[in-house]
PABADO-169898 format. One record per residue: residue number from 1; residue in one letter; x, y, z of N, C-alpha, C in turn. Coordinates in nm, 3 decimals. Layout:
residues N
> NUM|a|X|Y|Z|X|Y|Z|X|Y|Z
...
//
This chain:
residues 215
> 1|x|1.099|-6.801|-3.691|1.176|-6.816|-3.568|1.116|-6.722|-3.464
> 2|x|1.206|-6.641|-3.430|1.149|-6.521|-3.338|1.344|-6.461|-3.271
> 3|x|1.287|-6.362|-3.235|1.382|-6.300|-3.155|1.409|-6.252|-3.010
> 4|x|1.486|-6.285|-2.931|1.527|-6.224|-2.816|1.544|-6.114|-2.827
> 5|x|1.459|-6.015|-2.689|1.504|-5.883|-2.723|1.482|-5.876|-2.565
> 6|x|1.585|-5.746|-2.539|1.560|-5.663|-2.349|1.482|-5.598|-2.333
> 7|x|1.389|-5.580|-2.276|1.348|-5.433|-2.197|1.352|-5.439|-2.091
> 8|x|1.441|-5.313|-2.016|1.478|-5.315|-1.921|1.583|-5.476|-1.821
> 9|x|1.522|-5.533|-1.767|1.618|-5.631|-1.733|1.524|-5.759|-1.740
> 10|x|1.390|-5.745|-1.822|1.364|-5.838|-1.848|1.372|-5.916|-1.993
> 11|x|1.384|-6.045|-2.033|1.377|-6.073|-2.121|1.294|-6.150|-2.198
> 12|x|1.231|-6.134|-2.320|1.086|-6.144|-2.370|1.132|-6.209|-2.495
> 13|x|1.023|-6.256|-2.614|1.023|-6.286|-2.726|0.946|-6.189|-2.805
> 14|x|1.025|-6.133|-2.952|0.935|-6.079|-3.008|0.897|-6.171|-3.173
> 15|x|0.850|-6.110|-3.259|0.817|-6.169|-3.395|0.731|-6.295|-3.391
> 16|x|0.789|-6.417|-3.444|0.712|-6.549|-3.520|0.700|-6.618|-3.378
> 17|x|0.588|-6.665|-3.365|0.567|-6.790|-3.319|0.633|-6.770|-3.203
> 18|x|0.618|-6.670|-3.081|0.668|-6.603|-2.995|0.638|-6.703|-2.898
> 19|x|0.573|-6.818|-2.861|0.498|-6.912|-2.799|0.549|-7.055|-2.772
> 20|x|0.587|-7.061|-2.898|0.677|-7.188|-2.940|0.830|-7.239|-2.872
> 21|x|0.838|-7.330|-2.771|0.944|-7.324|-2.684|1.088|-7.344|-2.823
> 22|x|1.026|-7.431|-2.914|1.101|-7.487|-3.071|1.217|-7.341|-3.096
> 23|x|1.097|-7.259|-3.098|1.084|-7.110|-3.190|1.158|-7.002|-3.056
> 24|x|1.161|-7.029|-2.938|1.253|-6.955|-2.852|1.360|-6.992|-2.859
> 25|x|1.431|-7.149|-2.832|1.513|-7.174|-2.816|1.628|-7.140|-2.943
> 26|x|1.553|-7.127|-3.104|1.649|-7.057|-3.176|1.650|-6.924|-3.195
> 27|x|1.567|-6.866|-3.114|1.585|-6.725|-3.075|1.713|-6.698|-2.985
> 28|x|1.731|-6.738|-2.894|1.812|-6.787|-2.836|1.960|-6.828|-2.888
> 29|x|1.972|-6.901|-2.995|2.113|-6.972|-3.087|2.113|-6.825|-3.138
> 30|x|1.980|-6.770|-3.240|2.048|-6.667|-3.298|2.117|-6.552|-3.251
> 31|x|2.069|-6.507|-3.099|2.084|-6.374|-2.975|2.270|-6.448|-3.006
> 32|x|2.324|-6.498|-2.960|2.438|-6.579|-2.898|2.501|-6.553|-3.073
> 33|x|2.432|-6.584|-3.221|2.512|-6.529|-3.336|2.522|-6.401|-3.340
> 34|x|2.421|-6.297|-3.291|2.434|-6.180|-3.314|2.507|-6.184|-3.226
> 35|x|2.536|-6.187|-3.099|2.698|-6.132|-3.028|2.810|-6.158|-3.084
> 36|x|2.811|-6.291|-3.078|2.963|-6.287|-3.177|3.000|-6.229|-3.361
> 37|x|2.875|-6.192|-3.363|2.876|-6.131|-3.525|2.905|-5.946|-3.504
> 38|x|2.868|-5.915|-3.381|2.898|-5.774|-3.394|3.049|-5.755|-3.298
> 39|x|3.094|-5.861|-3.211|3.234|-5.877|-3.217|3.330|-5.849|-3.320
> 40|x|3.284|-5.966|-3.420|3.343|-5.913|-3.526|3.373|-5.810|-3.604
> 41|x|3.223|-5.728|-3.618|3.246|-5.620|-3.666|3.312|-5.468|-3.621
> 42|x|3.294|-5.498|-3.462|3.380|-5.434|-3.417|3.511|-5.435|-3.438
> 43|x|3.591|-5.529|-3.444|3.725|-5.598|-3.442|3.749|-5.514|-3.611
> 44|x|3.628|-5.601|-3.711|3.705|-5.548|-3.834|3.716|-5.401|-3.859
> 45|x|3.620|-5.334|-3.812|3.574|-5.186|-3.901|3.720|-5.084|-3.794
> 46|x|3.776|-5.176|-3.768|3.915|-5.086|-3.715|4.057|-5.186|-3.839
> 47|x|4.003|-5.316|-3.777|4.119|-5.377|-3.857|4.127|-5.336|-4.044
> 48|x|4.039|-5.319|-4.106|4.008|-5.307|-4.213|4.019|-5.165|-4.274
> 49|x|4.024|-5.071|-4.156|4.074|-4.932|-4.179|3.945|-4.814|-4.196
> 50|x|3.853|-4.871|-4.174|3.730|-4.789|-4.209|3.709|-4.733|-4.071
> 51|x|3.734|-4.731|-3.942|3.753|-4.613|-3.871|3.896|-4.623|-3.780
> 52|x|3.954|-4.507|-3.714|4.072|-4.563|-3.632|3.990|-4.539|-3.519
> 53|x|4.109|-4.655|-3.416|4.003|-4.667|-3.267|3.966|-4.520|-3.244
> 54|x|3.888|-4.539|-3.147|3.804|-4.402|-3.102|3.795|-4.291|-3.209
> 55|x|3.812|-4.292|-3.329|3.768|-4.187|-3.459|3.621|-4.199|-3.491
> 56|x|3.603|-4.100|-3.536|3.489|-4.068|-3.580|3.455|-4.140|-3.746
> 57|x|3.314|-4.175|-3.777|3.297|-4.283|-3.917|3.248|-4.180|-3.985
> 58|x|3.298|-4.200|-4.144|3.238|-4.095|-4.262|3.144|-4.235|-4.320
> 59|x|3.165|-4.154|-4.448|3.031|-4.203|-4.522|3.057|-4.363|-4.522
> 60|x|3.209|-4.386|-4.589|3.248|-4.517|-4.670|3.212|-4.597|-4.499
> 61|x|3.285|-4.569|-4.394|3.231|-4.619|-4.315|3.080|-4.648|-4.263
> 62|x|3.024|-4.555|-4.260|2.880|-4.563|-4.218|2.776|-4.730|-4.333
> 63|x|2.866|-4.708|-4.420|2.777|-4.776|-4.576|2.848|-4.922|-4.539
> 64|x|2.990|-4.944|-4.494|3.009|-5.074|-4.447|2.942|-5.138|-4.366
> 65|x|2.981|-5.021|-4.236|2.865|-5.114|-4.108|2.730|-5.150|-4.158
> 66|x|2.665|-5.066|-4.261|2.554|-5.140|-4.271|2.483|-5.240|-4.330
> 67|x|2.599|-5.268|-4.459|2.613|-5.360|-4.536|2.622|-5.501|-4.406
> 68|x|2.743|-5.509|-4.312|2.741|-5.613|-4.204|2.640|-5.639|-4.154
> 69|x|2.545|-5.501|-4.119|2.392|-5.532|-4.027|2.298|-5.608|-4.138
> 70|x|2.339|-5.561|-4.217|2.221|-5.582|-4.349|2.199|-5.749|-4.365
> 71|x|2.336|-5.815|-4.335|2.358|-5.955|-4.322|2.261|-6.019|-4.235
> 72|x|2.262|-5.963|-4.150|2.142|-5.997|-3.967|2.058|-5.991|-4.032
> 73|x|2.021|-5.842|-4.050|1.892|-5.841|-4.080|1.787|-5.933|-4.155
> 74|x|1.849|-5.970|-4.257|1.834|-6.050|-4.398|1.861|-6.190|-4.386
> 75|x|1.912|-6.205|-4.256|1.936|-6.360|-4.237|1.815|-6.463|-4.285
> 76|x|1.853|-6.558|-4.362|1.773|-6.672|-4.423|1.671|-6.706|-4.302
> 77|x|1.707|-6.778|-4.224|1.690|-6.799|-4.088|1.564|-6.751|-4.069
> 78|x|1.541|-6.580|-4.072|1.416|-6.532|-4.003|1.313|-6.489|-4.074
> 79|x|1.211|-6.505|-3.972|1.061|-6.507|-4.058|1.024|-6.380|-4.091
> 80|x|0.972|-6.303|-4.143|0.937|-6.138|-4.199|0.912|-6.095|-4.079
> 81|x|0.827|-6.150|-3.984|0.813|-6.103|-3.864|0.928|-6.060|-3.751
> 82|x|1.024|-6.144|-3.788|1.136|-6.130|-3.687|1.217|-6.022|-3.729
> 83|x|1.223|-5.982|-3.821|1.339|-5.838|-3.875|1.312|-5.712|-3.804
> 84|x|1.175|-5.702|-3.794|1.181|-5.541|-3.739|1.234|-5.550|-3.585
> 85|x|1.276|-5.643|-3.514|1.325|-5.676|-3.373|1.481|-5.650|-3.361
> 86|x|1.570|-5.687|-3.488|1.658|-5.750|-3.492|1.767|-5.629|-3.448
> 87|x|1.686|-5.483|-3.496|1.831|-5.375|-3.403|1.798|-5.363|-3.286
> 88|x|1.687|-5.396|-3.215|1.708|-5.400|-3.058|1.825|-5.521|-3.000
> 89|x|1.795|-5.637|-3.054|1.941|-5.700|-3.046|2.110|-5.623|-3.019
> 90|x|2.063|-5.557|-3.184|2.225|-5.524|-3.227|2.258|-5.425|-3.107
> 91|x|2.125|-5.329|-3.131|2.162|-5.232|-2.964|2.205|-5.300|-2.870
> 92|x|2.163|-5.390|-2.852|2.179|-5.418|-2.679|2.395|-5.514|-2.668
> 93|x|2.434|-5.521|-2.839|2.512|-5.601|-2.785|2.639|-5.433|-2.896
> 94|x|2.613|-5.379|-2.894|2.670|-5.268|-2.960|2.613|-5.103|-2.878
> 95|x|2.590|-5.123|-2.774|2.539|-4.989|-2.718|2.612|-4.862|-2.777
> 96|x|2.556|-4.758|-2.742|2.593|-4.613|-2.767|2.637|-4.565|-2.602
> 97|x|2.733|-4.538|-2.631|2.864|-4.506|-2.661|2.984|-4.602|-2.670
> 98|x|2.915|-4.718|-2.602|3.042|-4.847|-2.552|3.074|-4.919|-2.678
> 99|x|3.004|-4.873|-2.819|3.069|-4.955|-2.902|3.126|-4.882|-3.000
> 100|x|3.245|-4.967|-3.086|3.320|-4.860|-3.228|3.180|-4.816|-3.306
> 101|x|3.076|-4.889|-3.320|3.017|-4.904|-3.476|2.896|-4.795|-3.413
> 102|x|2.865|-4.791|-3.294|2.745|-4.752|-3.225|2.775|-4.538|-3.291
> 103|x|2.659|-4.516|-3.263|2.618|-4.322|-3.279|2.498|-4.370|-3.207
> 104|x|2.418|-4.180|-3.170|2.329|-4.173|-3.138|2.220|-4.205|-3.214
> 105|x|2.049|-4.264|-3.143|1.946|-4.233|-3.203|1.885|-4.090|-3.292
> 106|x|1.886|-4.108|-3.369|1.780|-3.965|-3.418|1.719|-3.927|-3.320
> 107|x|1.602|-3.989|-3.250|1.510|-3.977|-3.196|1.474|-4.125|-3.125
> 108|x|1.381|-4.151|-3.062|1.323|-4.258|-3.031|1.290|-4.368|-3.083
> 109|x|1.247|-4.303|-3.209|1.175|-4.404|-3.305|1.275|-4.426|-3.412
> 110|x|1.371|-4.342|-3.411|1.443|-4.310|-3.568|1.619|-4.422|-3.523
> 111|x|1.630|-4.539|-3.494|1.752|-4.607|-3.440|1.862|-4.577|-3.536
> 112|x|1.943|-4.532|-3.482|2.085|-4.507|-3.558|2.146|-4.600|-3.670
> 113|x|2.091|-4.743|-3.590|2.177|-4.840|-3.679|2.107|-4.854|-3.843
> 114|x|1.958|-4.811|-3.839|1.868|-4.794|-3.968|1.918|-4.729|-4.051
> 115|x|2.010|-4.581|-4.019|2.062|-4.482|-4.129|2.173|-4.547|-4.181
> 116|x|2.245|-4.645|-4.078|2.377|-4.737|-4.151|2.275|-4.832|-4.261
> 117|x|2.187|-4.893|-4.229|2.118|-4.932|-4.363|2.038|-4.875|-4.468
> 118|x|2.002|-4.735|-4.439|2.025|-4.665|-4.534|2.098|-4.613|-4.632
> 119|x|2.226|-4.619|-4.559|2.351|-4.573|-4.647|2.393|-4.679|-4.687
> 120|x|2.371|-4.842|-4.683|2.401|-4.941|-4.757|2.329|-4.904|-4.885
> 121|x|2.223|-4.891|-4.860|2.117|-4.927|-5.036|2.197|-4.842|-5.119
> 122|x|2.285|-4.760|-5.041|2.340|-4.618|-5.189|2.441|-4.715|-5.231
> 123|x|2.470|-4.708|-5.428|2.543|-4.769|-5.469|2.680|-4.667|-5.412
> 124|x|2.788|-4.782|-5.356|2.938|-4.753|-5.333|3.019|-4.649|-5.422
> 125|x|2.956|-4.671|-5.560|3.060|-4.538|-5.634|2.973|-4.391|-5.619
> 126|x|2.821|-4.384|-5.563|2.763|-4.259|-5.522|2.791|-4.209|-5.373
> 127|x|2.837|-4.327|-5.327|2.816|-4.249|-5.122|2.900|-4.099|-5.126
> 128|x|3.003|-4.076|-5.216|3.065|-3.949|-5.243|3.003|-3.827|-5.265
> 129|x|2.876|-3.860|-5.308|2.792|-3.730|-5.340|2.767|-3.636|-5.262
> 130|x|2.778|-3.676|-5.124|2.691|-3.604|-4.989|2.782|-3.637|-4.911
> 131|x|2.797|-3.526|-4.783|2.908|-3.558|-4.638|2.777|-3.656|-4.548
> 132|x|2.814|-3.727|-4.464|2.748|-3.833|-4.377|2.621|-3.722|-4.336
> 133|x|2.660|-3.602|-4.249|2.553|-3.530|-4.216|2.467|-3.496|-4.342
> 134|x|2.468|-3.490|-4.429|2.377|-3.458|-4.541|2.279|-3.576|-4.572
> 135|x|2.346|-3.712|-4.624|2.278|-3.794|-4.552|2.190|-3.851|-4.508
> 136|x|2.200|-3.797|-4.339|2.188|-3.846|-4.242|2.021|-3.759|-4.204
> 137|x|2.039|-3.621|-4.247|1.928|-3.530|-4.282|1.852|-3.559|-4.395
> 138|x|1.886|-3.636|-4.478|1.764|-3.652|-4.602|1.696|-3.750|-4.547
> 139|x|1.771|-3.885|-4.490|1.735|-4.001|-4.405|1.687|-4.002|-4.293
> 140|x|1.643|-3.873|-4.224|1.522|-3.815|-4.149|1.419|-3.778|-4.192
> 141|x|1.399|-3.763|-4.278|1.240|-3.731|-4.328|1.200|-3.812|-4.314
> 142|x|1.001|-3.813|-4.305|0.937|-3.906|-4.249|0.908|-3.994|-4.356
> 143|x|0.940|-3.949|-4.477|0.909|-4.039|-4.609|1.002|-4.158|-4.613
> 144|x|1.137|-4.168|-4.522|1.226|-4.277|-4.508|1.187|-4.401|-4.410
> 145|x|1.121|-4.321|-4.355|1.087|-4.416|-4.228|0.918|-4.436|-4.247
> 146|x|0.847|-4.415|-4.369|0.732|-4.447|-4.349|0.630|-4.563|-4.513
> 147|x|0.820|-4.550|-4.599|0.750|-4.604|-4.735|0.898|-4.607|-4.789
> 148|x|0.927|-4.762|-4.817|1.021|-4.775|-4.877|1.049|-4.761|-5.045
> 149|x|0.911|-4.683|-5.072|0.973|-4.639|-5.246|1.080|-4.504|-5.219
> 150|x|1.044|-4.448|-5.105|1.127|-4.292|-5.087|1.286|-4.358|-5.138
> 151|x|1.344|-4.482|-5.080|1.452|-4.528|-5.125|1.488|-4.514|-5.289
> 152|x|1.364|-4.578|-5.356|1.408|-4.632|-5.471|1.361|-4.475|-5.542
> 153|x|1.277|-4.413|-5.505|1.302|-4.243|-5.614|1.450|-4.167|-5.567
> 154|x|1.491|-4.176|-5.385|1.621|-4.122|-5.412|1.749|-4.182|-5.502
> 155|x|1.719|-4.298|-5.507|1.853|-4.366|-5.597|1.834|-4.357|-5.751
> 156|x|1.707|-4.311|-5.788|1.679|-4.302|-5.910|1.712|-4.136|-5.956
> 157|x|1.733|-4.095|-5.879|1.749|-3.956|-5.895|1.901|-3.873|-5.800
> 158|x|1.991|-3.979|-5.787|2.119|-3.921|-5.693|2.187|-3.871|-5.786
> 159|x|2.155|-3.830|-5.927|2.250|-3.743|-6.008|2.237|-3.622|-5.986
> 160|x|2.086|-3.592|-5.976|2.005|-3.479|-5.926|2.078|-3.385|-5.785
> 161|x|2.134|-3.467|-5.673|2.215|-3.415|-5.584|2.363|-3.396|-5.650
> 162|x|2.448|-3.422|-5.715|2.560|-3.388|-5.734|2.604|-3.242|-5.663
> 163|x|2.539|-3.138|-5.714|2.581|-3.041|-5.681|2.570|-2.988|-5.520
> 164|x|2.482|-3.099|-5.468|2.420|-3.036|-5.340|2.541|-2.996|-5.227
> 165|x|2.654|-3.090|-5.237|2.792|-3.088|-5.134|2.835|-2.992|-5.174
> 166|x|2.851|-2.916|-5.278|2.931|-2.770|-5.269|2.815|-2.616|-5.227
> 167|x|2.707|-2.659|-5.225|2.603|-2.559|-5.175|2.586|-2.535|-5.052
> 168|x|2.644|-2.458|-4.955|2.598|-2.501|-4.807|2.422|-2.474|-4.791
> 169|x|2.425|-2.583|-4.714|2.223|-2.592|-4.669|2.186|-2.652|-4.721
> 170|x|2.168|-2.728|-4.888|2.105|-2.750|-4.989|2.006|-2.856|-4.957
> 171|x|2.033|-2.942|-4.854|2.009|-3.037|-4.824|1.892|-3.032|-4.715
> 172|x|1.975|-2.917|-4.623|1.864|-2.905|-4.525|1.756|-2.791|-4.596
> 173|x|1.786|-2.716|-4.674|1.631|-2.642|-4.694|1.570|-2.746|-4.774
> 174|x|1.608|-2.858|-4.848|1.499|-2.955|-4.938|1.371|-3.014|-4.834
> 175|x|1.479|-3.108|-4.699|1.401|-3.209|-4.637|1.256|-3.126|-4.549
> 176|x|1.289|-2.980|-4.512|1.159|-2.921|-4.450|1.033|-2.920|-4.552
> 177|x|1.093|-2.915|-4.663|0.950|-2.922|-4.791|0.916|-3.050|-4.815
> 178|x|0.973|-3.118|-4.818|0.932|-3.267|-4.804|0.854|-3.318|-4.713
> 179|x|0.890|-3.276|-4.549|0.820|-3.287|-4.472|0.708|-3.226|-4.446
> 180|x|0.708|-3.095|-4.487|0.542|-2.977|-4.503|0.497|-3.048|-4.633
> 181|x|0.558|-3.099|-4.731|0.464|-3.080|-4.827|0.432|-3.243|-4.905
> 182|x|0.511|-3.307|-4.856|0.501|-3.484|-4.903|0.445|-3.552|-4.795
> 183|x|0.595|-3.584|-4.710|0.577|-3.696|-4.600|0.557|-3.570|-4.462
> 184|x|0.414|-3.560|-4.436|0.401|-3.475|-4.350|0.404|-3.635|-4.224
> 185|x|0.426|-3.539|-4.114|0.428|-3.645|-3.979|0.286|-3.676|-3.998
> 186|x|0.285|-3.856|-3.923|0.107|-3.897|-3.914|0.081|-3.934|-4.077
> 187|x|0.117|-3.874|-4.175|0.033|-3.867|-4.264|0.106|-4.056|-4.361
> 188|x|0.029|-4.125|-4.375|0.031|-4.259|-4.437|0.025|-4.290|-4.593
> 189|x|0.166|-4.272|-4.620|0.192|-4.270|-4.771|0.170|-4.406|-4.827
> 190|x|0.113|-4.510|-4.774|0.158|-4.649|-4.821|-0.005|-4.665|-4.908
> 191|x|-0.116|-4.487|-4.856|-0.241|-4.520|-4.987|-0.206|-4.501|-5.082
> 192|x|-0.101|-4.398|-5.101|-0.061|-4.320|-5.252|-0.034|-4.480|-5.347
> 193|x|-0.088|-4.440|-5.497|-0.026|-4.591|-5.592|0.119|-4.521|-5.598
> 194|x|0.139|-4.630|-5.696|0.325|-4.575|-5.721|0.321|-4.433|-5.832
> 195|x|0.224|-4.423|-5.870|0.192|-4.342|-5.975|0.197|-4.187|-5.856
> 196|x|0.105|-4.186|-5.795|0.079|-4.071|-5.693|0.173|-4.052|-5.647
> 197|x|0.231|-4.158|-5.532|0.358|-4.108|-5.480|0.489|-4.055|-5.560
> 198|x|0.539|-4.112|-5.705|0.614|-4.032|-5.795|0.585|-3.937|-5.868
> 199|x|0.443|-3.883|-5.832|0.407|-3.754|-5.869|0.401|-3.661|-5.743
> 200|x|0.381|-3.667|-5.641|0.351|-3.591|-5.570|0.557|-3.576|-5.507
> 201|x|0.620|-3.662|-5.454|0.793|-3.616|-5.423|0.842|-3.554|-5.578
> 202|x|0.791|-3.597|-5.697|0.876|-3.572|-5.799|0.846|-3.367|-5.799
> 203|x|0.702|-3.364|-5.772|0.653|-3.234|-5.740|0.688|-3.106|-5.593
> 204|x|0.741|-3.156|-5.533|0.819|-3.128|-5.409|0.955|-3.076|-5.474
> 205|x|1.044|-3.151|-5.505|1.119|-3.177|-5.547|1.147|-3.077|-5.676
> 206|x|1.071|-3.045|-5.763|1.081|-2.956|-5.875|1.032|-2.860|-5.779
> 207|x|0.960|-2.808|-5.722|0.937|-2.676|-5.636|1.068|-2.634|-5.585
> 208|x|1.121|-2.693|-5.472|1.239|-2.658|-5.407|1.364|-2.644|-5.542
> 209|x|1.386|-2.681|-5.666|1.465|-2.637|-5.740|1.468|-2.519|-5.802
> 210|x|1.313|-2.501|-5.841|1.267|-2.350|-5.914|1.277|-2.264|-5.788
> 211|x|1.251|-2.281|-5.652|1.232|-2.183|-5.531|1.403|-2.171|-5.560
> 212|x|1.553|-2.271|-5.531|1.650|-2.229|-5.525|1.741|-2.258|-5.643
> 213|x|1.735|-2.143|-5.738|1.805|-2.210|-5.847|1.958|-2.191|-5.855
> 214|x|2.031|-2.105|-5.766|2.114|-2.138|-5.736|2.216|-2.255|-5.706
> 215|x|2.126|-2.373|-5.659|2.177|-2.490|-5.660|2.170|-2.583|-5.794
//
């Protein structure tokens, strides 16, 4: 397909077959589902009790909304090409501050609505392990945003955090070693095999435990 997206007040095609009047015009049907799909979710994530109007979202919340985005994202519908487009959409029809579901960017590159799909992949009986800001700081490192095994070693290893919510910091002194010493910025983890990369975080990772054994 392809996707409608803004910049500034113009409007462009991004992803599949960006060319194709076929391939705009359901860019187009889909822009018009994503509005009325994040209607909804606005409407529910109050009706359903997962935040009260104008309250602030914890974890169980954060892991819903993204489960809903996760729907978009993943839509049958779109071609591999069209997904990485699809939160400029959600932005533009869920802005920050004007919407319930909306928070700030990390950064530029780092879109808010990504850490709500981050906190989907955590299984529902673990999101308890960690407060949203804890999180929200592991899900800044550049290893999240640059190689999606970082997902599948944190879920393979969230027993390993249990203790981290009663430690204050625990969380934030891990992710600076991760970032000096794994997923440095620039640096392109997608040469490591799977072998390297679960040796080299699994090695990070045992450092910062022997450095704080307190935790």
């Amino acid at each position: 397909m392809a996707i409608l997206i803004r910049i500034g007040r113009n409007v462009t095609y991004k992803g599949h077959a960006i060319w194709d009047p076929i391939f705009q015009n359901k860019a187009n049907d889909f822009d018009r589902y994503i509005e009325k799909e994040i209607k909804r979710i606005e409407k529910e994530v109050i009706d359903l009790g997962y935040m009260k109007k104008g309250g602030n979202k914890d974890v169980k919340c954060h892991h819903w909304v993204g489960g809903q985005l996760k729907a978009l994202v993943n839509n049958e519908s779109l071609h591999q090409l069209d997904r990485k487009w699809i939160i400029n959409s959600i932005e533009h029809y869920a802005p920050y501050p004007n919407s319930p579901i909306s928070h700030i960017n990390r950064s530029k590159n780092r879109k808010a609505y990504n850490y709500d799909l981050f906190m989907n992949e955590i299984p529902h009986s673990k999101i308890d392990i960690l407060k949203w800001g804890e999180w929200a700081t592991i899900f800044d490192t550049n290893a999240f945003h640059s190689d999606k095994r970082s997902m599948d070693w944190f879920k393979n290893n969230l027993d390993k955090f249990k203790g981290f919510n009663s430690k204050r910091n625990a969380v934030r002194k891990l992710t600076p070693m991760l970032n000096k010493n794994f997923c440095r910025p620039n640096r392109d983890l997608t040469y490591l095999t799977d072998e390297q990369f679960s040796n080299e975080i699994n090695n990070v990772f045992q450092d910062f435990l022997e450095s704080n054994p307190d935790i």
